[in-house]
N, C-alpha and C positions, 0 to 999 in steps of 0.2 A: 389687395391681393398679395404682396410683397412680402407686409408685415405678418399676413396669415403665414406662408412660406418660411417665412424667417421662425417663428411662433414653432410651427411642426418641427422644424429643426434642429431646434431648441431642445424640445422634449423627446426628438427620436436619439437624439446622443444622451442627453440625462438618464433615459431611463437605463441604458446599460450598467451607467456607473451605479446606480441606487442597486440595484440588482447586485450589481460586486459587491456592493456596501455589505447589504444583509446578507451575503454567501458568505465572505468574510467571516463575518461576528455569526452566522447562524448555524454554519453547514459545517459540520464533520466528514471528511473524504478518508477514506481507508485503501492504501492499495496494499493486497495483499499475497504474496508470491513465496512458494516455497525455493530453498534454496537449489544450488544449480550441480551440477552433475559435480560427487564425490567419489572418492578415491575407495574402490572397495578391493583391493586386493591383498587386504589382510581385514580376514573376516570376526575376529578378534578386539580387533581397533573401535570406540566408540563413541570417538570422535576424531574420525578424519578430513584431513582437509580434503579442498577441490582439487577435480583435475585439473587441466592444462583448457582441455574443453569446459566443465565445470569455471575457469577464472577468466575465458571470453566471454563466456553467459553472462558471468556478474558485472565484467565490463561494458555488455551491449542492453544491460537492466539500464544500466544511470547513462545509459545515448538514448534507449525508449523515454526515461524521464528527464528527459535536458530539459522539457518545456514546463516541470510539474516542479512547484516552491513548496518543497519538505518542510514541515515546522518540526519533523522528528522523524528519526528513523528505529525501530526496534526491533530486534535481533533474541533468538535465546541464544542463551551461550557455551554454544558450539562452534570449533571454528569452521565449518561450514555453513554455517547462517551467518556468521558475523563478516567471513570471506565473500558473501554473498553482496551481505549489504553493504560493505564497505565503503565500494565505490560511488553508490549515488550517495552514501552519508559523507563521505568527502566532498563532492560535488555539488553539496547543499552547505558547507562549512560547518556540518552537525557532526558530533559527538554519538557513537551509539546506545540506546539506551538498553536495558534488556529488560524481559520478560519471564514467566515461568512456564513451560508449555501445559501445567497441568493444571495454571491456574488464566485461563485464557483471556477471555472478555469480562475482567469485573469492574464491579462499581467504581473502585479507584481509577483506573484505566481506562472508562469511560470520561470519568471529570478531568481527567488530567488532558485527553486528548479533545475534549468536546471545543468545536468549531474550526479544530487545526487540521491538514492535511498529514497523513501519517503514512511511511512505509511500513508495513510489517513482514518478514520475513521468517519463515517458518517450516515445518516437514512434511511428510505427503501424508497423515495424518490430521495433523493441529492445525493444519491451512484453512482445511475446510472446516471442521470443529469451531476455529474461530469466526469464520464468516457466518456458521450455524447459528453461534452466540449470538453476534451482533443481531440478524436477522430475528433471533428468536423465535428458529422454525427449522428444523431435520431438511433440510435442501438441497444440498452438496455433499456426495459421497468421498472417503478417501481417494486423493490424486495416485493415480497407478505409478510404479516405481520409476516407471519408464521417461514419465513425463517431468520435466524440469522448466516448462512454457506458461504455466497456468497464469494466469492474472485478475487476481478477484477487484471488483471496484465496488467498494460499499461507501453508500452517501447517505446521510443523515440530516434532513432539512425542514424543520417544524413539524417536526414527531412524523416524518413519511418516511422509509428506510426503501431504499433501492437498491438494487445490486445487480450485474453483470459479470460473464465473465468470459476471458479474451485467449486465445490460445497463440501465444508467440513462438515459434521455433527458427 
């Protein structure tokens, strides 16, 4: 009876690890969040930075992800997405990478991130545009101006694609 006891044991702590194994090497995780409250009082300007409010957001993005290992963060390059992402691509020792917004979810972009955790950062627009791509299905409408909370989680794990999404404020 011991060694049965001992036996389950055994295989009830193994199997999480084999599970991290294949998530690891299998599972592509997407979070994706457009940027956080910008400076609009010069309506002219077309790429302004954040506010005051706007650079607590991006601050309280990389406390949301203290617990989540970025293998990349990517940003288009505006400084309001890159203001955005900043701080959790610091907080992960990563460099930011960019993107194009009008060329969102491609092929390259798939292979380059396939099996890594990735932030993406992005406009109330192409956020969901991109989550559409990934999905490969009209799902998520434009995020309204107002909102700077949204958090898309797309997961890619032997050809099954899931997705949620979270409303932080």
């Amino acid at each position: 009876m011991k060694s049965l006891f001992t036996l389950l044991l055994i295989i009830t702590f193994s199997l999480p690890s084999f599970s991290q194994e294949n998530k690891t090497d299998n599972t592509t995780t997407y979070y994706l969040i457009r940027h956080s409250e910008k400076d609009q009082s010069d309506k002219t300007n077309r790429d302004p930075n954040l506010t005051e409010v706007g650079k607590t957001r991006a601050e309280r993005w990389s406390a949301i992800f203290q617990n989540v290992a970025f293998d990349a963060v990517y940003s288009t390059n505006y400084n309001r997405t890159k203001q955005t992402a900043q701080p959790t691509a610091k907080k992960n020792e990563l460099e930011l990478s960019f993107y194009d917004p009008r060329a969102l979810y491609s092929e390259d972009f798939a292979k380059a991130t396939k099996g890594k955790t990735v932030l993406v950062v992005g406009h109330s627009n192409t956020t969901p545009a991109f989550v559409n791509m990934i999905l490969g299905e009209k799902k998520h409408k434009d995020i309204d101006h107002n909102n700077n909370g949204n958090l898309y989680i797309v997961t890619i794990s032997e050809g099954n694609v899931t997705d949620q999404v979270l409303t932080i404020n």
